[in-house]
N, C-alpha and C positions, 0 to 999 in steps of 0.2 A: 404473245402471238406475233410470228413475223408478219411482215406488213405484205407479200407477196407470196402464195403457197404454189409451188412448182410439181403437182402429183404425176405427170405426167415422166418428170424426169426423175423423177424420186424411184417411178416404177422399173426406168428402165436401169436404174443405177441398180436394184438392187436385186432388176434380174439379170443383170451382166455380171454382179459378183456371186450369183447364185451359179452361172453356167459356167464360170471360172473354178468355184470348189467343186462343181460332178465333174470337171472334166480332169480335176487334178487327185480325184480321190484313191482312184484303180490304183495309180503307181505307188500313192504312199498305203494301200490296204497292202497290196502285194508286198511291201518292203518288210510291212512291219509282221503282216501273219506267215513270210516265207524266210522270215531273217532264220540264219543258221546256230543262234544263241536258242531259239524254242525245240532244232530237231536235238542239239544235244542237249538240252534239257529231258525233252520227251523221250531220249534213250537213255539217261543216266534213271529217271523215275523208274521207266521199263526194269531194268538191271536190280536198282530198289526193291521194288515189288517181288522179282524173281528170289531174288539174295530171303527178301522176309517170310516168304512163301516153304524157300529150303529149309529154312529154321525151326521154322514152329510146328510142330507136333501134331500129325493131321490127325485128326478127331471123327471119328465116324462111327 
């Protein structure tokens, strides 16, 4: 047990690092869910899908 407990500054430590990561999160959500490595992924699947679609034997 430390000999002097500081709650006071404990609190505000760790809501200074709290308003530090919302304030830093936008730009890295945007980096990572608008990076250009997902659109051409999500258009080569698209392509995918279409290519496996022309293929196979429509059944009805």
């Amino acid at each position: 047990m430390p000999n002097r407990t500081r709650p006071m500054a404990a609190l505000l430590v760790f809501t200074g690092l709290n308003a530090i990561l919302v304030s830093t999160i936008e730009p890295v959500y945007d980096f990572v869910c608008f990076h250009p490595y997902w659109e051409r992924r999500r258009e080569r699947r698209r392509r995918e899908r279409e290519a496996a679609l022309a293929k196979s034997p429509v059944s009805h």
